[in-house]
Backbone as ProteinMPNN parsed JSONL, in Angstrom:
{"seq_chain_A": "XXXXXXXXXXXXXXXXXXXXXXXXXXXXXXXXXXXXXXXXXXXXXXXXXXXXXXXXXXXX", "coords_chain_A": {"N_chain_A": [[90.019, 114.394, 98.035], [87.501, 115.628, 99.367], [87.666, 117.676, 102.542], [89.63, 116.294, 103.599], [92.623, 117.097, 104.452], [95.411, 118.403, 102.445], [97.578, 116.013, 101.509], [96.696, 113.773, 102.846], [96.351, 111.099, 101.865], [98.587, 110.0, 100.825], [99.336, 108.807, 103.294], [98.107, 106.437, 103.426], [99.482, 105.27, 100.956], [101.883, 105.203, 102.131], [101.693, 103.595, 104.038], [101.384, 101.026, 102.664], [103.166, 100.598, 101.395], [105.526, 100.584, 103.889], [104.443, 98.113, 104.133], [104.891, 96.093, 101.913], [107.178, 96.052, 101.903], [108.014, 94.966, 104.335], [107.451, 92.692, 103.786], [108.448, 91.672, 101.561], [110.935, 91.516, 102.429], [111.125, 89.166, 104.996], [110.096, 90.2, 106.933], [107.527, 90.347, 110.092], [105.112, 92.521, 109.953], [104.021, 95.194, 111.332], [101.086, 97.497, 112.053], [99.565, 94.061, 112.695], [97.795, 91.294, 111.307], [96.319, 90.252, 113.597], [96.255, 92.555, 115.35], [94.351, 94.134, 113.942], [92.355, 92.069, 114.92], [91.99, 92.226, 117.148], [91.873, 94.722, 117.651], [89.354, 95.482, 116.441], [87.423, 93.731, 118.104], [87.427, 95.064, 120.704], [86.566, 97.396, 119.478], [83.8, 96.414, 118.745], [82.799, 95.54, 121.522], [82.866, 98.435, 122.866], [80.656, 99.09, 121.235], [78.339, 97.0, 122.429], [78.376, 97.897, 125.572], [77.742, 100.726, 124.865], [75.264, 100.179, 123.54], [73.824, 98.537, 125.709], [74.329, 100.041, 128.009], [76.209, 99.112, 130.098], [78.785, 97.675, 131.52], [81.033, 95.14, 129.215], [82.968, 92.469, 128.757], [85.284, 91.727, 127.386], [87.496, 89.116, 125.419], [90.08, 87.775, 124.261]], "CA_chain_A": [[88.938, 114.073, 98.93], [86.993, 117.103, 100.065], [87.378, 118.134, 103.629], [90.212, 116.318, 104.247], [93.958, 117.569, 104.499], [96.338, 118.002, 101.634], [98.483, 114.8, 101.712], [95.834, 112.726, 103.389], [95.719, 109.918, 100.729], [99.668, 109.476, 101.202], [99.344, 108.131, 104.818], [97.932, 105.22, 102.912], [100.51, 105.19, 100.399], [102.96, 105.002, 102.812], [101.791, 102.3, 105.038], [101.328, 99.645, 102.496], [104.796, 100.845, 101.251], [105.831, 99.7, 104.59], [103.636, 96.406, 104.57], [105.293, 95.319, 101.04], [108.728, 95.859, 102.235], [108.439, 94.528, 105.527], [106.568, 91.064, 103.43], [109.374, 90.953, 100.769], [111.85, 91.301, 103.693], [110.725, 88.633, 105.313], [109.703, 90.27, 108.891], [106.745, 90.841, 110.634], [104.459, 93.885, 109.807], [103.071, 96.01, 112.442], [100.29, 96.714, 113.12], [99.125, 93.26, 112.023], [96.19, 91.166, 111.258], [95.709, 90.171, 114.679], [95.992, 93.645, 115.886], [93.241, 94.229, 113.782], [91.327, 91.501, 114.998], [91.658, 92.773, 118.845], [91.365, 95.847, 117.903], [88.002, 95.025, 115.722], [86.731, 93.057, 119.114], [87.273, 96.085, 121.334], [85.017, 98.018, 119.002], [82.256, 95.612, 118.766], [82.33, 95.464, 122.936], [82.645, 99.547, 123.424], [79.183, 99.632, 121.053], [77.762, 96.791, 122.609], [78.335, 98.542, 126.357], [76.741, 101.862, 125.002], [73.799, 100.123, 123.339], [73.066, 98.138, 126.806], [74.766, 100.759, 128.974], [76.411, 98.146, 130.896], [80.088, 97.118, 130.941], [81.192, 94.283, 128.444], [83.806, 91.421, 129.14], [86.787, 91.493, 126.312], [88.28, 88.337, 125.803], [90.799, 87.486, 122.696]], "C_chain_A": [[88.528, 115.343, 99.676], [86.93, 116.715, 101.919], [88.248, 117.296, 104.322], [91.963, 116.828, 104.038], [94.949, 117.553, 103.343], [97.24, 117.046, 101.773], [97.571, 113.777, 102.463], [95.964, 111.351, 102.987], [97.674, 109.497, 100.967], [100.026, 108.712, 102.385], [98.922, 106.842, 104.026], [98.989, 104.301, 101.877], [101.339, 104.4, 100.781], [102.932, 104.023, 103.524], [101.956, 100.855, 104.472], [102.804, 99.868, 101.541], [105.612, 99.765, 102.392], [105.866, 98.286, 104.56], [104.558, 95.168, 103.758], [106.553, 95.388, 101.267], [109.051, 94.88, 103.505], [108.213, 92.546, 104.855], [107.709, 90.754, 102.209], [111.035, 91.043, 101.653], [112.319, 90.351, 104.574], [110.115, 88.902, 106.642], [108.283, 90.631, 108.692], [106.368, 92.277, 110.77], [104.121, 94.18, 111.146], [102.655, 97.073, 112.07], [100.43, 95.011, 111.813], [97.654, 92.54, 111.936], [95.675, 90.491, 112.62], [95.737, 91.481, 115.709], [95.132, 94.018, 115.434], [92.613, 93.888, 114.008], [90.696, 92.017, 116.293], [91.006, 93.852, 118.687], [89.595, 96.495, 117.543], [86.676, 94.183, 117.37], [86.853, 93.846, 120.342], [86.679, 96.774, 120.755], [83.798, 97.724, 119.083], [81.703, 95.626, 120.421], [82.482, 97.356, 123.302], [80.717, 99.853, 122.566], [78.315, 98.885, 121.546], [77.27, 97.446, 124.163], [77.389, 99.917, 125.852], [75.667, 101.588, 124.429], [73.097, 99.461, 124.791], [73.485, 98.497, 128.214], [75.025, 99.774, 130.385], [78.06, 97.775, 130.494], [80.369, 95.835, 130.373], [82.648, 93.789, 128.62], [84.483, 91.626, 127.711], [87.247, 90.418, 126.362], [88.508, 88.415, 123.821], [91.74, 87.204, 122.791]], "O_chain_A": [[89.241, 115.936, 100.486], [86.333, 115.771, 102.436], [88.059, 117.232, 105.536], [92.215, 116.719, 102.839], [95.438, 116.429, 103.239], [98.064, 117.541, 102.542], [98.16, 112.702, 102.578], [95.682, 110.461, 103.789], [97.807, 108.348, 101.388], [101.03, 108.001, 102.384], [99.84, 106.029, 104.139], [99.237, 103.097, 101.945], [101.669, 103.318, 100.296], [103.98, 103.431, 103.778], [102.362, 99.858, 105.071], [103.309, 98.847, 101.072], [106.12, 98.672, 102.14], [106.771, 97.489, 104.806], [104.905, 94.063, 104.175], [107.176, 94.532, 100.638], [110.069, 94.201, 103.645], [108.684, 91.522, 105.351], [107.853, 89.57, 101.907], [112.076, 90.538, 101.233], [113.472, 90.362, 105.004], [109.684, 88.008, 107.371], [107.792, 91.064, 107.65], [106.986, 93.106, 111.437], [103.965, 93.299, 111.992], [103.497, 97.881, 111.679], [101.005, 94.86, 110.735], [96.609, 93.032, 112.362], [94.479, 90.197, 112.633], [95.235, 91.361, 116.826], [94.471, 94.56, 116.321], [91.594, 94.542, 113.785], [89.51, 92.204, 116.562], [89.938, 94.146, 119.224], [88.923, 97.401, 118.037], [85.447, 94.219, 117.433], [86.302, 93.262, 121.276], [85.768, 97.144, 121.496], [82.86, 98.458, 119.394], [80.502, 95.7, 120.678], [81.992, 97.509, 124.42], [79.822, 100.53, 123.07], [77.201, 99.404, 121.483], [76.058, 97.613, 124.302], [76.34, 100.125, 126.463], [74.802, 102.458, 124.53], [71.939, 99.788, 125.05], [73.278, 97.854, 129.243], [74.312, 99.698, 131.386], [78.45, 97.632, 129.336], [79.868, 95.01, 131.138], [83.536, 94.641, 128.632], [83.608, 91.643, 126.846], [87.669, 90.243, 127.504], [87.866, 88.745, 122.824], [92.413, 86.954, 121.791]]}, "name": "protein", "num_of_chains": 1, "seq": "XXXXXXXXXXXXXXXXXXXXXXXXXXXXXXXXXXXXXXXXXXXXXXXXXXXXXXXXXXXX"}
């Protein structure tokens, strides 16, 4: 991938390395898919604040 870092593409590798060990393990991944969801609903409210330059309520 141009322009980014030798080993870049292993960080990915490695995480769902993690994911499938932690899921034939039986435990709980982290992050997970509700850390994505928060974290997905704190994005959507930091762009809606800078499109109506106004602070935006978080709830989840």
């Amino acid at each position: 991938m141009p322009g980014f870092a030798i080993g870049y593409e292993h960080t990915f590798i490695n995480a769902l390395a993690d994911f499938l060990k932690d899921l034939g393990d039986g435990r709980k991944s982290c992050p997970d898919f509700r850390d994505a969801l928060e974290t997905q609903i704190i994005c959507e409210a930091v762009l809606e604040s800078a499109k109506d330059r106004r602070w935006e309520d978080v709830r989840y």
